[in-house]
N, C-alpha and C positions, 0 to 999 in steps of 0.2 A: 444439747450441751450449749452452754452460752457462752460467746468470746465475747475479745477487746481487741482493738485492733487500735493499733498507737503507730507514733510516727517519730522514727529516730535520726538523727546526724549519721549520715553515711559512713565518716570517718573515726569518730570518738563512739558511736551506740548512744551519746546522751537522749534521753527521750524528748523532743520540743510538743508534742500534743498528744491526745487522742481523737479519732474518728468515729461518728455513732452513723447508726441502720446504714454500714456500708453492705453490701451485698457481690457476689462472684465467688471466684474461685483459688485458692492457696494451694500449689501446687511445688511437691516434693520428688525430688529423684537424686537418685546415687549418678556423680557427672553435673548435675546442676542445669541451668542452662535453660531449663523449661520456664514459660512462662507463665505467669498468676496473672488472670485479668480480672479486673474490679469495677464497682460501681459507686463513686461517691455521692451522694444528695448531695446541693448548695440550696435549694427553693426555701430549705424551712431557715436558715441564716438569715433572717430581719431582727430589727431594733427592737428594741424593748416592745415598741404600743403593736409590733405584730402584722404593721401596716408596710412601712419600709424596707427595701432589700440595706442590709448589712452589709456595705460591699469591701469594708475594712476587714471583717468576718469570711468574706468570700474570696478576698485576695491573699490573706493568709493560710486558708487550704489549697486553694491552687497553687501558690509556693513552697507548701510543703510538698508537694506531687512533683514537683522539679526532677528530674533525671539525672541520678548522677551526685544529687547532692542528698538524698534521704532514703530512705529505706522506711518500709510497712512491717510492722512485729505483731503477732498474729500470737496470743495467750489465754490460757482456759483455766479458769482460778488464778494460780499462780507459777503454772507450769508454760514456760515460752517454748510454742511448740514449733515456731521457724520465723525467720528473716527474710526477707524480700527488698533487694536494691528498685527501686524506681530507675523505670530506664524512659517511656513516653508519653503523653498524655495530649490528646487532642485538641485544639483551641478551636470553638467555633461561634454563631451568633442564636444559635436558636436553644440550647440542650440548659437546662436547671441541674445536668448531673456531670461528673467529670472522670471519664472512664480512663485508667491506668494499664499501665502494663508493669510488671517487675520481676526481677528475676532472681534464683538464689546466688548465694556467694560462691556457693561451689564451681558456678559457672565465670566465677568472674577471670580467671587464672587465663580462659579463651581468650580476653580481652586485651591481655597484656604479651607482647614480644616478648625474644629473650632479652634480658639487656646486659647482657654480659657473654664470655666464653666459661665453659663447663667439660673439665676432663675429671671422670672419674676411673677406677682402674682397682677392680676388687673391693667395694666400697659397700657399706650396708644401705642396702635400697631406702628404708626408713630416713638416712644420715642424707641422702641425696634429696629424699623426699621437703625434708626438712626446711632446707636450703632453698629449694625453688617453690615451695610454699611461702618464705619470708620473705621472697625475691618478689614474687608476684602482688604481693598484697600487702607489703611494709616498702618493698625498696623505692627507693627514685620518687616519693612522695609522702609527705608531713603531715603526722598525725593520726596514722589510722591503726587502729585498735584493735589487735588480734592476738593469740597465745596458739604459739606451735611446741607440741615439748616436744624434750629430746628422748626418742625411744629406740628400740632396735627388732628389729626380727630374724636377723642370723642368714638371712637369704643376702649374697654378694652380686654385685652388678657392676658390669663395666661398660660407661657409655659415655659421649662426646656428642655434645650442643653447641653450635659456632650462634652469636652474637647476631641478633635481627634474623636468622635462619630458621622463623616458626614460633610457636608460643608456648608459654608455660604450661600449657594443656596438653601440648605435641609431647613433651618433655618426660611430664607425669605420667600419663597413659603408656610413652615407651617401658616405661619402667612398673606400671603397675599393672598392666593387663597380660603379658606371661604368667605359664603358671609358678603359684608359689608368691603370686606378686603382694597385694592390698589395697583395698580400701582407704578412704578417709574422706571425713566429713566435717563441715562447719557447723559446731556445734554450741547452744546457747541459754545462757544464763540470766536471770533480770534482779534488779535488784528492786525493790517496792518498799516507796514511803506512804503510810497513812493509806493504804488500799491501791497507792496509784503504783504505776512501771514508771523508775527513772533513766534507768538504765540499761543495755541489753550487752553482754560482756558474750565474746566471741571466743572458742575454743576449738579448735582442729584435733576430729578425734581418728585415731589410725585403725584400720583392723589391718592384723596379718596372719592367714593370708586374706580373712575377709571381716568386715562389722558385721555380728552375729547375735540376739541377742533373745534367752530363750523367755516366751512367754506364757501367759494362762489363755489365750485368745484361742477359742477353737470356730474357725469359719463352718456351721453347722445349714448342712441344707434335708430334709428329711424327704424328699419327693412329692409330686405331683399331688394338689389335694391335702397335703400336711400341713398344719398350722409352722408360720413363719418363726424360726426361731430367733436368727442374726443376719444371716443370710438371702438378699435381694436378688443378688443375680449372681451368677458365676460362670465366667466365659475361660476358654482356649481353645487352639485350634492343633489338631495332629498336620503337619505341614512337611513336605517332603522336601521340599525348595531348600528347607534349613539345611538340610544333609549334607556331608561330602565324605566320600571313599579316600581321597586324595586333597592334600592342600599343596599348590605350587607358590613357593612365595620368593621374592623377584626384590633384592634389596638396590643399595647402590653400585655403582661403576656403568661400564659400556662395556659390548660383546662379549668376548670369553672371559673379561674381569668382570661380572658380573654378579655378585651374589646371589647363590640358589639354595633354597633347601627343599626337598619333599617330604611331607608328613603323610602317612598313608594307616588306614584302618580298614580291613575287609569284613568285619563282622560282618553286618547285613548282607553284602554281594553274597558272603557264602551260606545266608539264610533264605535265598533267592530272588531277594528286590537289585534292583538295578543298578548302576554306578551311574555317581555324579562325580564331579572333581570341581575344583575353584582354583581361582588365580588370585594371588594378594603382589599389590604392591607397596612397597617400604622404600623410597627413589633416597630417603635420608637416613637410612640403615648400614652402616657402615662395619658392626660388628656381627660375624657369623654364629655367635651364640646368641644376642638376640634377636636375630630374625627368626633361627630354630625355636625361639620360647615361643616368638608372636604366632608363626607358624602352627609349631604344639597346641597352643591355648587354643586357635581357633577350629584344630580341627576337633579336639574334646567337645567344645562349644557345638561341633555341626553333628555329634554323635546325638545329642537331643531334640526328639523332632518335636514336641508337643511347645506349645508357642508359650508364653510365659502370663499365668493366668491371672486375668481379673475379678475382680470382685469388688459387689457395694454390700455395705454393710451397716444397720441400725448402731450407731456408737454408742447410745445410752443404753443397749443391751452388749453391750463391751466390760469386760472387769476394766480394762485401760485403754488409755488411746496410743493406735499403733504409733508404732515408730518403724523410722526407715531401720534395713536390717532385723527386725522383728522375724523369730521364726513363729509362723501360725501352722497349727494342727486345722486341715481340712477333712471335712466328714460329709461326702455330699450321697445323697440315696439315689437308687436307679434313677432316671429320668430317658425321655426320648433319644438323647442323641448320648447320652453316660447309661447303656441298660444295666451295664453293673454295677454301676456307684463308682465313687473316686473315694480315696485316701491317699493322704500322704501330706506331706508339711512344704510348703512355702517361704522362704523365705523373701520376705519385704523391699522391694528397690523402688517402689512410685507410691505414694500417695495424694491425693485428691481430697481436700477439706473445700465442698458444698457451701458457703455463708450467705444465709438471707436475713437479712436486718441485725445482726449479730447474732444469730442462731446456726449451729450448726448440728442436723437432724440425721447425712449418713456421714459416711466415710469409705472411698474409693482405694482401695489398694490393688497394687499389682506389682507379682514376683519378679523375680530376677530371671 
């Protein structure tokens, strides 16, 4: 599959260039925050006769690689398949290349304090969501370019955020990670004149209670000795660390004012394997119904012991390119360590897009 990879205004999405034979890696997750590290050439940037370094040429890509002010958009035909803020890039005396780092915007919400106070009280999670999605990423700064709509999910929440007391991330996550909670994602549009990207237009998109979305992709492995159909590799691990019988979780106050709840599940104990139990704490958790959600969610979360599975995958034997939230049908035949095969569906929370010279030959995913 052949990309482009352009280079846009942090703030507005306008596109100011494109980058050719960049090579690395474009890296996607539900949460954000992971990093995509790159490879840009500067060597072939001379003058016309092909003799001289261009270094009017070479100080305008190093400036667009600036941190903070531009972003990498990453596109396949004319499908923008994600965004990446520039956050560092190394200055040295010896390297022809100028390797980056960037991140998505989903992560950026980590970045920013609260900058206000926050009481809600029966409030629709989505309405809250809302609010500190445009807090994070429009407030207390000019110009920047995003679309949150207004939706609803019927789930009520009540919770309180005191001003400089933690970040937009702390905020969202109390709110989205109990069960019944959601998703949401930055989500992107481009707009294209005469074959080029001008634009790359930002949308926050919600699932509730998750981003789900069904596809034709079936990750197909036929065992040992089988001719390759899509399937390169396909990794998990059965892991018992995940487990827990018991979740204690420990919010705010001191000694006997202290919020407590116990979440407790004996399925397994009484199928004969062992008890574990876990400790949480939440020192900024002030309401007793959500500590019991945070609580709930994670001991569900520790009823699953099989670690959340990888796989690389040939794209151009893809009907489509996955997307985050993508449910993929897996079909994997006996092998060594699976003797009786695996089935069953995956749903999508990491991908990994491979780019060498603007080519990209698999594609990395892994479930939630």
């Amino acid at each position: 599959m052949d990309v482009r990879i352009w280079v846009a205004h942090a703030l507005t999405g306008i596109v100011a260039g494109e980058l050719e034979a960049v090579s690395g890696t474009f890296t996607q997750k539900f949460g954000g925050g992971t990093a995509s590290d790159l490879t840009i050439p500067l060597g072939h940037l001379t003058t016309p006769d092909g003799v001289n370094i261009d270094w009017n040429a070479v100080a305008r890509v190093v400036d667009w690689c600036l941190g903070g002010k531009y972003t990498l958009v990453l596109t396949a035909g004319t499908n923008v398949l994600g965004e990446w803020l520039m956050m560092k890039h190394p200055e040295s005396i010896s390297d022809q290349t100028l390797a980056v780092s960037g991140m998505e915007w989903d992560g950026y919400p980590a970045l920013r304090s609260l900058h206000a106070n926050y009481t809600y009280t029966n409030v629709d999670q989505l309405t809250i969501a809302k609010t500190l999605l445009e807090d994070a990423f429009i407030g207390w700064q000019t110009g920047f370019q995003i679309t949150v709509p207004t939706v609803t999910s019927g789930v009520k929440r009540t919770a309180q955020w005191r001003t400089r007391e933690g970040y937009y991330s702390d905020a969202l996550d109390e709110i989205a990670l109990p069960e019944n909670g959601f998703d949401w994602r930055v989500t992107h549009t481009g707009t294209w004149t005469g074959g080029a990207l001008t634009k790359v237009t930002r949308t926050i998109r919600f699932g509730s209670p998750t981003i789900r979305t069904s596809t034709p992709i079936v990750i197909r492995y036929d065992g040992p000795g089988a001719p390759i159909d899509n399937c390169l590799t396909f990794e998990q691990e059965w892991d018992f660390h995940r487990y827990a019988h018991s979740v204690y979780a420990w919010g705010a106050g001191d000694g006997a004012k202290k919020l407590f709840y116990e979440a407790g599940n004996n399925t397994l104990p009484n199928q004969g394997y062992v008890k574990i139990t876990k400790n949480l704490s939440y020192p900024s958790i002030t309401n007793p119904d959500a500590l019991k959600a945070l609580a709930d969610a994670d001991l569900q979360a520790s009823q699953e012991l099989r670690t959340p599975a990888q796989s690389e995958l040939l794209i151009d034997r893809l009907p489509q390119i996955p997307a985050l939230g993508d449910l993929m049908r897996v079909e994997i035949g006996p092998t060594w360590t699976i003797p009786h095969g695996y089935e069953g569906t995956m749903r999508i929370g990491e991908i990994s897009f491979p780019v060498n010279a603007n080519r990209v030959e698999t594609v990395k995913v892994g479930a939630l």
